[in-house]
MARZA-407260 format. One line per field, with one value per residue: z, x, y of N, C-alpha, C in turn; residue in one letter. Coordinates in Angstrom, 3 decimals. Layout:
BEGIN
nZ [Z  ...];
nX [X  ...];
nY [Y  ...];
caZ [Z  ...];
caX [X  ...];
caY [Y  ...];
cZ [Z  ...];
cX [X  ...];
cY [Y  ...];
aa [a  ...];
end
This chain:
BEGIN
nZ [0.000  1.043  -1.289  -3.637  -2.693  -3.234  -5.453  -6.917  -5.871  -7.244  -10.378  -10.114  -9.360  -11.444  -13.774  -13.172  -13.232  -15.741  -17.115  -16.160  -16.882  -19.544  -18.705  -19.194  -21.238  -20.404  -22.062  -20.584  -20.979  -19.133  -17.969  -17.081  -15.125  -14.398  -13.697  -10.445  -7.459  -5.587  -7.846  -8.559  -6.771  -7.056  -9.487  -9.038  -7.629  -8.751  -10.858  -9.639  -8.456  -10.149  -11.435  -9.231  -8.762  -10.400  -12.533  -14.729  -16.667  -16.506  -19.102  -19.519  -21.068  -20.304  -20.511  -20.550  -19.872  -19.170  -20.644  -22.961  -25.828  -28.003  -26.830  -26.926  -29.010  -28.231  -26.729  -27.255  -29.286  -29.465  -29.208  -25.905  -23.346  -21.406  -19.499  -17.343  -15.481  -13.196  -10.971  -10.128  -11.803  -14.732  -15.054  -15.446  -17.663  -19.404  -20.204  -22.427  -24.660  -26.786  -25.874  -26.886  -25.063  -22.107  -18.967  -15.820  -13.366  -11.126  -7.467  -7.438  -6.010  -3.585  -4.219  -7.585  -7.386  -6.127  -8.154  -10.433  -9.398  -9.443  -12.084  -13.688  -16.039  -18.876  -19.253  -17.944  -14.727  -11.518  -8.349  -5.434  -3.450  -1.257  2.034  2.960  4.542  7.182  8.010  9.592  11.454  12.789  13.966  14.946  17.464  19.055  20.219  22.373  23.533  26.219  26.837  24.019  20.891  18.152  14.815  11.622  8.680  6.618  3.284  1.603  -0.826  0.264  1.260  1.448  2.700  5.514  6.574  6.059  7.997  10.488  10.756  11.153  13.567  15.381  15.175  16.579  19.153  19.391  19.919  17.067  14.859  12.973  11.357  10.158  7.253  4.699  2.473  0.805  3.111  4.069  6.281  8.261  9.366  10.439  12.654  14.658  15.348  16.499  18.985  20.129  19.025  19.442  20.500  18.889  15.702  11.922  9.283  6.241  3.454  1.068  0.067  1.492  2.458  1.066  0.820  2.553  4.190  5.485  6.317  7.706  9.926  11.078  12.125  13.731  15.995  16.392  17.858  19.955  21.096  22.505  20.938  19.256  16.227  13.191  10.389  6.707  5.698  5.001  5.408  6.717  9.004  9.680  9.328  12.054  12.724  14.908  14.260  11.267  8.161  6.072  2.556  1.298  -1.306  -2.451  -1.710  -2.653  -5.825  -5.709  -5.331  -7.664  -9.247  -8.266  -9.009  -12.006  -12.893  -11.902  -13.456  -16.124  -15.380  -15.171  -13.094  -11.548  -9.241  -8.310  -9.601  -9.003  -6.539  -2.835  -0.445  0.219  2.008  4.904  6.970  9.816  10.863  13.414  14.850  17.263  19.104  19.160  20.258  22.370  24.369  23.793  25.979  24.975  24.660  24.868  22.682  20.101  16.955  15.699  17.729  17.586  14.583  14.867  16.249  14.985  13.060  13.983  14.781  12.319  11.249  13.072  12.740  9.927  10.278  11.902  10.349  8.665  9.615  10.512  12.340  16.096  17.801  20.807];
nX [0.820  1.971  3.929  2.403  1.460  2.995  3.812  1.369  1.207  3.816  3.237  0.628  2.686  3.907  2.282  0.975  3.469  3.808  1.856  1.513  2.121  4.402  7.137  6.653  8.730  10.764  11.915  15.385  17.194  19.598  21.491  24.308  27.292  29.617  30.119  28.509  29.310  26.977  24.933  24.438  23.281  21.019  19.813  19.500  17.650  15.566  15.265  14.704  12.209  10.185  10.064  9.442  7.086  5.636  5.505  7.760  10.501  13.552  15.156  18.306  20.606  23.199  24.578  27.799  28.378  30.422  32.310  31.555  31.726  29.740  26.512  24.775  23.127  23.156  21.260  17.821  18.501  17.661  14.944  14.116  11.749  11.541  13.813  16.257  18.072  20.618  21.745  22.105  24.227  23.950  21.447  21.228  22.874  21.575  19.290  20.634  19.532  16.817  14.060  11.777  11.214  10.107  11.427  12.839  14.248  16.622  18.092  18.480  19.655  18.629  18.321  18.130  15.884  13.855  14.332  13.331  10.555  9.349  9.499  8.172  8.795  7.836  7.033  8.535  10.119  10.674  13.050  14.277  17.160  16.681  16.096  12.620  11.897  10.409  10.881  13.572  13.042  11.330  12.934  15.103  13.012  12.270  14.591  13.975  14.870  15.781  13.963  13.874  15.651  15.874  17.714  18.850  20.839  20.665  20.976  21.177  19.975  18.758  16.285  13.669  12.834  12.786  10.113  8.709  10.479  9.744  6.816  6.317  8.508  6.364  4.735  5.198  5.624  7.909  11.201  11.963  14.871  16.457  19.559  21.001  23.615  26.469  27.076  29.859  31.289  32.873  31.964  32.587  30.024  28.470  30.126  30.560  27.373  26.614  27.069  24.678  22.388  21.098  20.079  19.756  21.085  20.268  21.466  20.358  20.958  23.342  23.075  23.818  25.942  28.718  30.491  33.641  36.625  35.542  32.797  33.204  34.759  32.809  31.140  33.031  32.773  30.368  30.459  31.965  30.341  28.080  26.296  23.708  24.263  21.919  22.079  22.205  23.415  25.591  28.615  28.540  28.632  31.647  32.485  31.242  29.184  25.935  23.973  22.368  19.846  19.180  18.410  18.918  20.003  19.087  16.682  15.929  15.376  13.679  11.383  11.433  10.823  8.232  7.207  7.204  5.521  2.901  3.137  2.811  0.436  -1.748  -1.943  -0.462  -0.088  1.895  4.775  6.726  8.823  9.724  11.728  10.201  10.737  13.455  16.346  18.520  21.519  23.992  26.740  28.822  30.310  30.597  27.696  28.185  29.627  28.006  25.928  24.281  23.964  23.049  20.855  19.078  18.955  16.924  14.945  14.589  13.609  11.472  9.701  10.000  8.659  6.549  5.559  5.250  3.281  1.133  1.525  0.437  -2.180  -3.293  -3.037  -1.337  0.802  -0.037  -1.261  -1.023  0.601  -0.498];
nY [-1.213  1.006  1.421  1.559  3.999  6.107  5.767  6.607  9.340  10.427  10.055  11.669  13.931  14.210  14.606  17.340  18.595  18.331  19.665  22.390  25.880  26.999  29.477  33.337  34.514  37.118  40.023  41.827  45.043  46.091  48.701  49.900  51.207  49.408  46.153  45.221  44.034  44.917  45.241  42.574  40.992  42.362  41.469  39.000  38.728  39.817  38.321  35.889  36.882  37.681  34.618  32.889  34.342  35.068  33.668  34.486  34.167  36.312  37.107  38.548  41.022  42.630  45.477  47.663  51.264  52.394  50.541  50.013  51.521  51.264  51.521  52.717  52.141  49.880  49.478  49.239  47.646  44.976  44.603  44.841  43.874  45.357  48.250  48.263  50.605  51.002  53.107  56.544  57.600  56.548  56.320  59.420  59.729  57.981  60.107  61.272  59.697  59.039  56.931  54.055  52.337  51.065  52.121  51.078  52.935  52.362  52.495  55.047  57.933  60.411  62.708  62.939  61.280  62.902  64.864  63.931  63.315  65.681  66.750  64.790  61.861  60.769  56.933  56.285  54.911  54.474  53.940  54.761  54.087  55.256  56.009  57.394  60.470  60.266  57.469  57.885  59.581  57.815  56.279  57.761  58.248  55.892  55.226  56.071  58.723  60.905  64.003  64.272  66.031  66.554  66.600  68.134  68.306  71.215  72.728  74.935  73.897  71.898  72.829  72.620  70.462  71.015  71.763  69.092  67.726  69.035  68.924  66.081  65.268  67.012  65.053  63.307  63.733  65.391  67.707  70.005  71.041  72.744  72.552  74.823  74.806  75.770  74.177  74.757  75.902  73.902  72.490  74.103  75.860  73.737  72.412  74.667  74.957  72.234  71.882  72.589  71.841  69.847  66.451  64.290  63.856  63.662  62.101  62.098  61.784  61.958  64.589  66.914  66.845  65.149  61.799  62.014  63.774  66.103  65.394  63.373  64.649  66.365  64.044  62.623  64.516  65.049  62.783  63.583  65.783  63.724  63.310  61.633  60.447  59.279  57.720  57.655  55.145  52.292  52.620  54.789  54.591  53.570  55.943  57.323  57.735  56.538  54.640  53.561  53.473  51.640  50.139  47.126  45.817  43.247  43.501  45.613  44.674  43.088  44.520  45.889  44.123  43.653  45.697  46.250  44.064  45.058  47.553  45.881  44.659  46.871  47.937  49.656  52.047  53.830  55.307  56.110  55.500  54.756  52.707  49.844  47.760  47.910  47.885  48.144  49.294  48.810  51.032  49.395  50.101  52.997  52.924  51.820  53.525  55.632  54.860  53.106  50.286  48.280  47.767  46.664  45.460  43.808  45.124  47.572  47.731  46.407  48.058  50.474  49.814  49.857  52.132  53.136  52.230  53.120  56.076  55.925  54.780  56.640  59.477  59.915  61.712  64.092  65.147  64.882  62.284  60.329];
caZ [0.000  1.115  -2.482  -4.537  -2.754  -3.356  -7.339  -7.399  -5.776  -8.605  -11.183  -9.742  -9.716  -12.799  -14.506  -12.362  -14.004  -17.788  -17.105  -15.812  -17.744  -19.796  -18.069  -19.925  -21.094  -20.220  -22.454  -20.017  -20.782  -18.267  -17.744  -15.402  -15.307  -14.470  -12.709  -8.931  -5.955  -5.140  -8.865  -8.693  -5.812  -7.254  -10.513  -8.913  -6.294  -9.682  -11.659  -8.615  -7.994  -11.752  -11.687  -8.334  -8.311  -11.407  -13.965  -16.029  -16.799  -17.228  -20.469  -19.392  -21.713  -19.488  -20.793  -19.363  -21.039  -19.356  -21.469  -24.531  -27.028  -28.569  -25.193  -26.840  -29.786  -27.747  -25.815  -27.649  -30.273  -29.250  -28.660  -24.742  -23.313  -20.479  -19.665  -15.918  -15.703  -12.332  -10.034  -11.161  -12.858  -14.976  -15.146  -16.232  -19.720  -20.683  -20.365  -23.957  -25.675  -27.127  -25.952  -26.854  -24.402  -20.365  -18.112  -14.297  -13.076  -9.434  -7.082  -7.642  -5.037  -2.933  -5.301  -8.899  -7.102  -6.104  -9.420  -11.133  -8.999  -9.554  -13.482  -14.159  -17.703  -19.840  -19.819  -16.912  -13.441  -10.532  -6.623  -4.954  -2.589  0.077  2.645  3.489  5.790  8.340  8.844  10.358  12.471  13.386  14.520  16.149  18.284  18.745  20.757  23.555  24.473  27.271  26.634  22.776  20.213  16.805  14.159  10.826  8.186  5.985  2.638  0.613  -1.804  0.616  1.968  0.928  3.863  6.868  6.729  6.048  9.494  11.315  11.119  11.604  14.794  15.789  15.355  17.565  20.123  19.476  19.386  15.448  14.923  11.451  11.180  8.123  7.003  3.029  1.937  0.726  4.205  4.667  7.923  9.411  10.405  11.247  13.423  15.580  15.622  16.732  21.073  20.591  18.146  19.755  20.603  17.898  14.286  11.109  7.503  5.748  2.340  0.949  -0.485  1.706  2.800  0.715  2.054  2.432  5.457  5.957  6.843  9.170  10.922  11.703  12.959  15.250  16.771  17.048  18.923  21.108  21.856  22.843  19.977  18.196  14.588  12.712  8.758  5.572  4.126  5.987  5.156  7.583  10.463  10.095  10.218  13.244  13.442  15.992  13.460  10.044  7.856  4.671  1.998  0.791  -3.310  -3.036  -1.298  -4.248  -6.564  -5.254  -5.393  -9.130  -10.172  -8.062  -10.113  -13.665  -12.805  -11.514  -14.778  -16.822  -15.270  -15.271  -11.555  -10.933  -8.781  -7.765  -10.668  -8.319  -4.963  -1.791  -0.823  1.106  2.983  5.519  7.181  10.487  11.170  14.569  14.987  18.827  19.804  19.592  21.169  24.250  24.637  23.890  27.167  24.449  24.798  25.082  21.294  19.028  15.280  15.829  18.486  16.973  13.335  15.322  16.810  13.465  11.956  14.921  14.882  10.481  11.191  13.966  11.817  8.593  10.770  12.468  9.698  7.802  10.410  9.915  13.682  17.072  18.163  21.798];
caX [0.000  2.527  4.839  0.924  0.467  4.652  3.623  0.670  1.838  5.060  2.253  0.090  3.544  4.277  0.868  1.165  4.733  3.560  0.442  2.315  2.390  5.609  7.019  7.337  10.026  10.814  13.945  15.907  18.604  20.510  22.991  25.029  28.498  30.291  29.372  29.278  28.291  24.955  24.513  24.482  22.521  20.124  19.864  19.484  16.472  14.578  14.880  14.141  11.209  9.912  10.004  8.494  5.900  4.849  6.158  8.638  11.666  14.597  16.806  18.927  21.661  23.965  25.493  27.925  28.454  31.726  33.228  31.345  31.494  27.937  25.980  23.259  23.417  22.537  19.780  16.667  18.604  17.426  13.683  13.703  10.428  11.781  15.056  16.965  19.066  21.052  22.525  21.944  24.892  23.514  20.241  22.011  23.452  20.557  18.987  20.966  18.694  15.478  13.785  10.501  10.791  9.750  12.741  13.150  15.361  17.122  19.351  18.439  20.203  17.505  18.228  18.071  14.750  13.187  14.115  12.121  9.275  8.788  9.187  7.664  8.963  6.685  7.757  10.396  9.462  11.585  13.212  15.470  17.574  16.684  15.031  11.954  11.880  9.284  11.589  14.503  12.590  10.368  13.857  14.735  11.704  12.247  15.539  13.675  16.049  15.344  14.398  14.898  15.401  16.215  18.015  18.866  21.322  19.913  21.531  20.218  19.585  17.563  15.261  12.015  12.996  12.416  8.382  8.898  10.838  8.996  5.134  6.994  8.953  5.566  3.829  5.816  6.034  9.710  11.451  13.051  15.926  17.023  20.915  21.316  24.714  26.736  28.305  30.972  32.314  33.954  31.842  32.836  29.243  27.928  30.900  30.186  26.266  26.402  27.174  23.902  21.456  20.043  20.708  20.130  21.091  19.808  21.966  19.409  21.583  24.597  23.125  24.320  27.351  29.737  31.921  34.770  37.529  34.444  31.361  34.429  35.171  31.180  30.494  33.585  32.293  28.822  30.129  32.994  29.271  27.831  25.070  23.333  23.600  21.478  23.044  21.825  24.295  26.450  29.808  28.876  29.372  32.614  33.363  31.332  27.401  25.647  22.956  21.833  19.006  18.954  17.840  19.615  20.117  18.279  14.877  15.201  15.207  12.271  10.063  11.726  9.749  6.701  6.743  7.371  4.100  1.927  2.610  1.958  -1.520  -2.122  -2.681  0.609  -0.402  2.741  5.566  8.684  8.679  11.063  11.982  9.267  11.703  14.468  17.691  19.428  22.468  24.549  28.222  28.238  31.746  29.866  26.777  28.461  30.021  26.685  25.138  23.148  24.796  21.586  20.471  19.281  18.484  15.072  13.556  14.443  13.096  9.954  9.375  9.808  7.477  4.788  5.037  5.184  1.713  0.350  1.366  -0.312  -3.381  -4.070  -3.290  -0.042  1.598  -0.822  -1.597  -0.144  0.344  -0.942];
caY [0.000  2.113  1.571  2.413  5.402  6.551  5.758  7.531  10.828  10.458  10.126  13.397  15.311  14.722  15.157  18.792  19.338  18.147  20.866  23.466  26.258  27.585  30.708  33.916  35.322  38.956  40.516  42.530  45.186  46.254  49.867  50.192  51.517  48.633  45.051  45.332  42.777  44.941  45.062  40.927  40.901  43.057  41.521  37.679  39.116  40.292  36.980  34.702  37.359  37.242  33.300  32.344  34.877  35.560  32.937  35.011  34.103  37.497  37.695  39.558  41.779  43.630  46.441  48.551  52.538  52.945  49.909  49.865  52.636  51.320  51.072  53.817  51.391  48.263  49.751  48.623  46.365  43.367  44.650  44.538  44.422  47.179  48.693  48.928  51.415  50.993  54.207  58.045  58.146  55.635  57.707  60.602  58.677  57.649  61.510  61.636  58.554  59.081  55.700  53.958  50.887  51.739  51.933  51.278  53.274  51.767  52.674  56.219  59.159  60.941  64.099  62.267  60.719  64.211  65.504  62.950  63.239  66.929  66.721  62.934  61.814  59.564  55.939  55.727  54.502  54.581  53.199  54.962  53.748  56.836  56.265  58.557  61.026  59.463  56.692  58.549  60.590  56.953  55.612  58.703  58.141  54.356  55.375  56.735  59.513  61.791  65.347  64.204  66.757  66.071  67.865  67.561  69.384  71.496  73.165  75.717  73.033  71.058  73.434  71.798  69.203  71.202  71.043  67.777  67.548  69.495  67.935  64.326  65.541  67.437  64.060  62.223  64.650  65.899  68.947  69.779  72.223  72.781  73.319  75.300  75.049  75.664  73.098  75.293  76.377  72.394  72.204  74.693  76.401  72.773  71.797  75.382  74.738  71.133  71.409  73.613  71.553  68.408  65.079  63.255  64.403  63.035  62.825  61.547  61.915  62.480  65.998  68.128  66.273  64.139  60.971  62.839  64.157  66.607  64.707  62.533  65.538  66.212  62.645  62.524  66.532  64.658  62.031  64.331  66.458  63.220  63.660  60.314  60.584  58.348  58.173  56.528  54.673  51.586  53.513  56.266  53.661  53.632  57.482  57.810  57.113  55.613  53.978  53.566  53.170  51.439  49.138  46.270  45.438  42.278  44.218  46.558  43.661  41.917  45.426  46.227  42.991  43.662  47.448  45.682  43.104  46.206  48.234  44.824  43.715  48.146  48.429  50.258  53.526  54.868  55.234  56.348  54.957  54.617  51.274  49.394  47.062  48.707  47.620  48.880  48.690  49.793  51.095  48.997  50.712  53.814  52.940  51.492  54.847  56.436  54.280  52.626  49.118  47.167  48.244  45.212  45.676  43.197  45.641  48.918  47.350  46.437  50.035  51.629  49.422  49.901  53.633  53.635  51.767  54.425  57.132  55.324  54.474  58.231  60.455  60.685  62.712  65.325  65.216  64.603  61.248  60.579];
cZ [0.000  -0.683  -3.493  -4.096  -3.210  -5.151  -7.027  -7.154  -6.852  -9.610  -11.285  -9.953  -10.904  -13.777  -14.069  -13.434  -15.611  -17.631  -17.081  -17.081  -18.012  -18.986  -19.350  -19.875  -21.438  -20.675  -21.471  -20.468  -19.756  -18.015  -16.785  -16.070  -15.449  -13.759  -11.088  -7.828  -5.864  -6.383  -9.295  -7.876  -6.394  -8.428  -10.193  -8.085  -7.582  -10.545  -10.874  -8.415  -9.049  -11.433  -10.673  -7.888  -9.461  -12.988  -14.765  -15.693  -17.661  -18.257  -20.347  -20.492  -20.735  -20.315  -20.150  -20.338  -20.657  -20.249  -22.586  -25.088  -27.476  -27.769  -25.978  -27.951  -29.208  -27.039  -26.069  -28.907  -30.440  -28.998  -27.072  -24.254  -22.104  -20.110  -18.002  -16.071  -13.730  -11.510  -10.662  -12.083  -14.209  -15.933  -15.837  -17.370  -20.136  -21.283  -22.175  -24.780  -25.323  -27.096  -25.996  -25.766  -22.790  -19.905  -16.802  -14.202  -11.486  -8.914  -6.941  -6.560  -4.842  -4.090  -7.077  -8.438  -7.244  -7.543  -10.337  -11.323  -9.359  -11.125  -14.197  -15.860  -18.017  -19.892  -18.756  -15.238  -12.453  -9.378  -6.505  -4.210  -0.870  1.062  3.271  4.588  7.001  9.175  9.660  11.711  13.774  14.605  15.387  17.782  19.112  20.176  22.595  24.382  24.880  26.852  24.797  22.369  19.062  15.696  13.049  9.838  6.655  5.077  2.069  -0.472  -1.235  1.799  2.438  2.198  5.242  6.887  6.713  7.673  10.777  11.447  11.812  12.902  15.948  16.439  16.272  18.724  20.382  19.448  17.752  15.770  13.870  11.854  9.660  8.397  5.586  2.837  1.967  2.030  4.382  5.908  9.061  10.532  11.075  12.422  14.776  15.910  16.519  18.290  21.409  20.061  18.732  20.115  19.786  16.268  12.989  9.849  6.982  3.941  2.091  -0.077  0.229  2.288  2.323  1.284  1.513  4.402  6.378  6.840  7.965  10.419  11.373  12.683  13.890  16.397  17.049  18.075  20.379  21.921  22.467  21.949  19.057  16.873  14.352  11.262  7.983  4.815  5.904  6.323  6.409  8.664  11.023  10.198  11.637  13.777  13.966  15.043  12.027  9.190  6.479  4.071  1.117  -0.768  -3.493  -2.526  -2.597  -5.340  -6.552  -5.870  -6.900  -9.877  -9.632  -8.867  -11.145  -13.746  -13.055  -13.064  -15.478  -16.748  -15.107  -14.081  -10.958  -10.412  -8.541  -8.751  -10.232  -6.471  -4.117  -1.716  0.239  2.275  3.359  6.107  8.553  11.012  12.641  15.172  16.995  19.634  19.961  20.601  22.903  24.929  25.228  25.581  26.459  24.339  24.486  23.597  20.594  17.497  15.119  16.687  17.786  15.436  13.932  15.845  16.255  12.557  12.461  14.752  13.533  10.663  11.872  12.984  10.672  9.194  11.121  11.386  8.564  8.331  10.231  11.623  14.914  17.502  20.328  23.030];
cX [0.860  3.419  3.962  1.023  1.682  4.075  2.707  0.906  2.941  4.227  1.431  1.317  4.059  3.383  0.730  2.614  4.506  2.615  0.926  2.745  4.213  6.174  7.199  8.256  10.276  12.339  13.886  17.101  18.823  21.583  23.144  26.917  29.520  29.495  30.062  28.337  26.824  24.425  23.720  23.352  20.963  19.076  19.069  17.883  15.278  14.341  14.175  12.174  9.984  9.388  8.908  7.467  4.927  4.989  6.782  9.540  12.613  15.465  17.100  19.980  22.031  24.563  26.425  29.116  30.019  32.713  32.898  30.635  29.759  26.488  24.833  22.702  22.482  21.233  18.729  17.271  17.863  15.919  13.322  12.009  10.519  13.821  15.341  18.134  19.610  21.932  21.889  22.812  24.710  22.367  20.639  22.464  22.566  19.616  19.291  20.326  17.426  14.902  12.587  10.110  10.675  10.967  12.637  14.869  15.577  17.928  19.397  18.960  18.846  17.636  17.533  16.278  13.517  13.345  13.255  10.587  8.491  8.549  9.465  8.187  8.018  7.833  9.004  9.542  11.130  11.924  14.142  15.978  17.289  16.076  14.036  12.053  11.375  10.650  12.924  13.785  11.316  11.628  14.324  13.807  11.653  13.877  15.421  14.493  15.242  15.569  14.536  15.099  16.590  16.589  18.718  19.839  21.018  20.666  20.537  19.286  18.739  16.831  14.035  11.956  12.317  11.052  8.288  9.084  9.798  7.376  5.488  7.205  7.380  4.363  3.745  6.408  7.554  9.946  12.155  13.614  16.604  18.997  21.298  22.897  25.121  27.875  29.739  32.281  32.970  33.238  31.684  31.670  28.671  28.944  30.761  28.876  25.812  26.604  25.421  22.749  20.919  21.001  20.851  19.868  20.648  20.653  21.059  19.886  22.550  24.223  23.511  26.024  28.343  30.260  32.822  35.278  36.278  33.618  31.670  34.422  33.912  31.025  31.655  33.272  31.116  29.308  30.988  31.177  28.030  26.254  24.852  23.592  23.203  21.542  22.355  22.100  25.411  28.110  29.840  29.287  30.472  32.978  32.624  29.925  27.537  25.025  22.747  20.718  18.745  18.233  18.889  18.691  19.066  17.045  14.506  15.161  13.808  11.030  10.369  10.475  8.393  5.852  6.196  6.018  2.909  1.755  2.147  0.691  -2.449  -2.678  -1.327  0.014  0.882  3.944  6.997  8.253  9.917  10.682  10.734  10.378  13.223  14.917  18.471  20.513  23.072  26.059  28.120  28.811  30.751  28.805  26.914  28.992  29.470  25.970  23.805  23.321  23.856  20.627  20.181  18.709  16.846  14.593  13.918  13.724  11.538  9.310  8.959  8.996  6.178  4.731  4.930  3.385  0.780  0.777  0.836  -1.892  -4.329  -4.169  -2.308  0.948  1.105  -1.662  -0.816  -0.565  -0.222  0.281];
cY [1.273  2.742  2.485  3.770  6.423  6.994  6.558  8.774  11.096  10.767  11.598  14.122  15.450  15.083  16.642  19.064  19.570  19.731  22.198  24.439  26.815  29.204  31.866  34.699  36.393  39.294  41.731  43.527  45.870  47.108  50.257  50.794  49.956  47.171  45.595  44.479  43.449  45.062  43.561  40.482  41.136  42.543  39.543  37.559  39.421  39.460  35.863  35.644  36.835  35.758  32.917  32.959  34.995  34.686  33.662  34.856  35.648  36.582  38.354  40.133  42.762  44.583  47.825  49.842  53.084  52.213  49.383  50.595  52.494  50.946  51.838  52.587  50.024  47.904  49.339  48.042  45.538  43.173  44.332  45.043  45.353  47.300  48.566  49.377  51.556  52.249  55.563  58.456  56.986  56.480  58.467  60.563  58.403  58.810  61.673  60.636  58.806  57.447  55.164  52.834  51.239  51.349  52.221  51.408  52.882  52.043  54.315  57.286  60.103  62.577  63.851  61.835  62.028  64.978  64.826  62.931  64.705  67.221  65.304  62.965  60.432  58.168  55.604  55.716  54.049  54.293  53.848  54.051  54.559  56.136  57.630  58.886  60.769  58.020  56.808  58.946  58.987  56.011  56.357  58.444  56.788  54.470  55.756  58.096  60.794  63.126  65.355  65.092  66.538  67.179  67.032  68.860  69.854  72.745  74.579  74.789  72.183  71.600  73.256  70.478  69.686  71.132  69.938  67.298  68.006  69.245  66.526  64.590  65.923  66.439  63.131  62.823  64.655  67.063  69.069  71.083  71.572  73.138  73.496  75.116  75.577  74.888  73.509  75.959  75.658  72.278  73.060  75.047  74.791  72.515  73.199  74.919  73.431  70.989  71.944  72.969  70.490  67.361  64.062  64.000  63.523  63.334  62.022  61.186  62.205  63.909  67.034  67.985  65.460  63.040  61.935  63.095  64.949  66.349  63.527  62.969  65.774  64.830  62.680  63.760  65.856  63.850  62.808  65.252  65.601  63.266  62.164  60.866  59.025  58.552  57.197  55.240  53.842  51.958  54.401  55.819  53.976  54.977  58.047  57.845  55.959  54.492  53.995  53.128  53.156  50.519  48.051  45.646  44.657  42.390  44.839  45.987  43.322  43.402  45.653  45.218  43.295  45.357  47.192  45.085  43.493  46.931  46.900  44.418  45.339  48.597  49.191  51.751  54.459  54.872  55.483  55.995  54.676  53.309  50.627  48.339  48.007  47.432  48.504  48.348  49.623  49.978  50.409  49.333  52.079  53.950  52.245  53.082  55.739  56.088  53.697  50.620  47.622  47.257  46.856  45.447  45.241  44.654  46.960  48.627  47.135  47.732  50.731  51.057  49.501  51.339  53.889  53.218  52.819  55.591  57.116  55.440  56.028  59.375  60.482  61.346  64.198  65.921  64.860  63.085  61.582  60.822];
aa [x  x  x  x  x  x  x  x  x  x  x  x  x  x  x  x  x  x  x  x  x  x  x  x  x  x  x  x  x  x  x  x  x  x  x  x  x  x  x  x  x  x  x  x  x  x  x  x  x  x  x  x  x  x  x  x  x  x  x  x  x  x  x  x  x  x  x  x  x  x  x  x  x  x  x  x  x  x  x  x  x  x  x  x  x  x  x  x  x  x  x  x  x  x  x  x  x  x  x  x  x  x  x  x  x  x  x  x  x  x  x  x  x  x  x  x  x  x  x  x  x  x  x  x  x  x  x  x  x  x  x  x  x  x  x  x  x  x  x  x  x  x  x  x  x  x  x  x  x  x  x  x  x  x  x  x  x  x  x  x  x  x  x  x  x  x  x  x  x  x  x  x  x  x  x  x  x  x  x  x  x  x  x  x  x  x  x  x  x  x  x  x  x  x  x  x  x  x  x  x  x  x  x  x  x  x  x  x  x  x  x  x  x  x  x  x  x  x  x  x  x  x  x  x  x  x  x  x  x  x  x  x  x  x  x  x  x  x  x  x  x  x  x  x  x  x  x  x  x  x  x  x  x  x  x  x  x  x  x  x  x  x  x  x  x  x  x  x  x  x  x  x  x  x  x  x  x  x  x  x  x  x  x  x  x  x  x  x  x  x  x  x  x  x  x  x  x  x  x  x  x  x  x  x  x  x  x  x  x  x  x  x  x  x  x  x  x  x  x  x  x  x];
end
C-alpha cells in the first residue's frame, strides 16, 4: 500500500509538471556603469522574484556605457520588453537617448529621485535607494532619548525638507531644529552649531554632505558632543554614526519585479517609490560609549514598523500622536 500510494503521488507530480504552464520570457537590458556585488545581488532578487511569483523568466543583456562605445546602440537592439538602468549616474546617460521601451530606473540618489518626482517623464518609473523622511525621524523616536530633540542638516539646496521635518517631529512629540549650514564652508558652520542643536542628528543623504575628510570631521564633533547621529548609508558607520538606515540590493530587486508586474496587469499607482523594505544597522563601539549598549536591530526594526503603522493608521503625520 505504502509503495501504490509513493507511485501515485510520482504520477500526480508529474501530470502537475507536464500541465504546468511555460514561463514567460521577459527581455531585459541592463545599464550600469560597471558590474558590482549589489549590482548581482540586485539583478538575482529580480529573476528569482519574476520566476516564483509571477512565472517570467529574465533575459537579461547587461550592458555597461563605461566599457562599450555602442551602449546607446545596444539599448533597444534586441527589442527589450523594459530597460533597468542601475545608479543616477547611470540615469544621467541615458537623459541623452530618445527611448521607446519603459525603463526602471534603481538605485536612484535621494536628489536624482526628487528631481524625477517633480518633473515625471513619460515611460520611466523609478526606486530609490533613500530612505523617506518618516523613517529617520520613526527611529529617532524608537531610541527613547530623554528630553529628545532632533536635528537635521539642511543646505540651501535642501530646503524643501524642513516642513517635512517638522510635522513628523511634531507628530511624535519631538522637538526639530534645522541646522542650516553651506556646503561650501567644509563644515565649518555645522561643526560650531552642533554642542547647541540636539541630541540626535539626522543625515538623511549624501546631499548636503559628501563621504569625504568633511562629513568625518562632523560625525567625530557629534560624537565628542555626545550627539546620536542616525546616517543613511552603511559607510557612515565607520566614520562615526551611531545607526543607520537602509535598503539592501536584493529588497530593491524583489520590489523592481513587483513594479514591472503592476505596470503589466495596469494596476501600478505609484511610478517612483522609496523602498518598502528597511535595514538597520549599529556602529556597537559607539553605542556602548553612547550608554546605548543594550540596542538590538530586531527591536528597533519592530518600533519603526509599529510607529510607520500608527502614523499610517491616524493620519499621515498630519496630527499629534498621543
Amino acid at each position: 500500500m505504502v509503495f501504490m500510494l509513493i507511485y501515485l503521488l510520482g504520477l500526480s507530480s508529474q501530470a502537475q509538471a507536464e500541465h504546468a504552464p511555460e514561463p514567460e520570457v521577459v527581455k531585459i537590458n541592463v545599464l550600469s556603469a560597471f558590474s558590482t556585488t549589489q549590482e548581482r545581488e540586485l539583478l538575482h532578487s529580480l529573476r528569482q522574484t519574476l520566476l516564483e511569483q509571477f512565472n517570467m523568466k529574465a533575459d537579461e543583456q547587461l550592458i555597461f556605457w563605461q566599457r562599450q562605445d555602442n551602449w546607446k546602440q545596444l539599448l533597444e537592439k534586441n527589442q527589450p520588453d523594459f530597460i533597468i538602468v542601475i545608479g543616477s549616474q547611470s540615469f544621467n546617460k541615458l537623459q541623452q537617448v530618445e527611448l521607446n521601451t519603459p525603463v526602471l530606473a534603481l538605485m536612484l540618489s535621494k536628489s536624482t529621485f526628487e528631481s524625477l518626482q517633480a518633473s515625471p517623464q513619460d515611460n520611466v518609473y523609478a526606486i530609490t535607494h533613500s530612505q523617506p523622511i518618516e523613517r529617520f525621524v520613526q527611529l529617532a523616536k524608537s531610541l527613547n532619548v530623554y528630553q529628545a530633540q532632533i536635528g537635521s542638516f539642511i543646505s540651501p539646496q535642501t530646503k524643501h525638507n524642513i516642513q517635512a521635518f517638522e510635522q513628523l517631529a511634531s507628530f511624535y512629540n519631538l522637538a526639530y531644529s534645522p541646522v542650516m549650514v553651506e556646503p561650501k564652508l567644509n563644515g565649518r558652520d555645522a561643526l560650531r552649531q552642533l554642542s547647541l542643536c540636539c541630541s540626535v542628528i539626522i543625515l538623511e543623504s549624501d546631499d548636503v554632505f559628501r563621504p569625504g575628510k568633511v562629513r568625518k570631521s562632523i560625525m567625530v564633533n557629534a560624537y565628542r558632543e555626545r550627539i546620536i547621529v542616525i546616517a543613511h548609508a552603511e559607510s557612515v558607520l565607520k566614520e562615526g554614526a551611531m545607526l543607520t538606515l537602509f535598503t539592501q540590493p536584493y529588497d530593491i530587486g524583489a520590489q523592481a519585479a513587483n513594479l514591472y508586474h503592476a505596470l503589466e496587469e495596469g494596476s501600478l499607482t505609484q511610478p517612483y517609490q522609496y523602498p518598502d523594505q528597511f535595514a538597520i544597522g549599529i556602529n556597537r563601539k559607539i553605542a556602548r560609549l553612547l550608554g546605548y549598549d543594550d540596542l538590538t536591530v530586531g527591536g528597533l526594526m519592530q518600533k519603526v514598523e509599529t510607529l510607520d503603522f500608527i502614523q499610517s493608521a491616524i493620519g499621515n503625520g498630519k496630527s499629534t500622536t498621543p
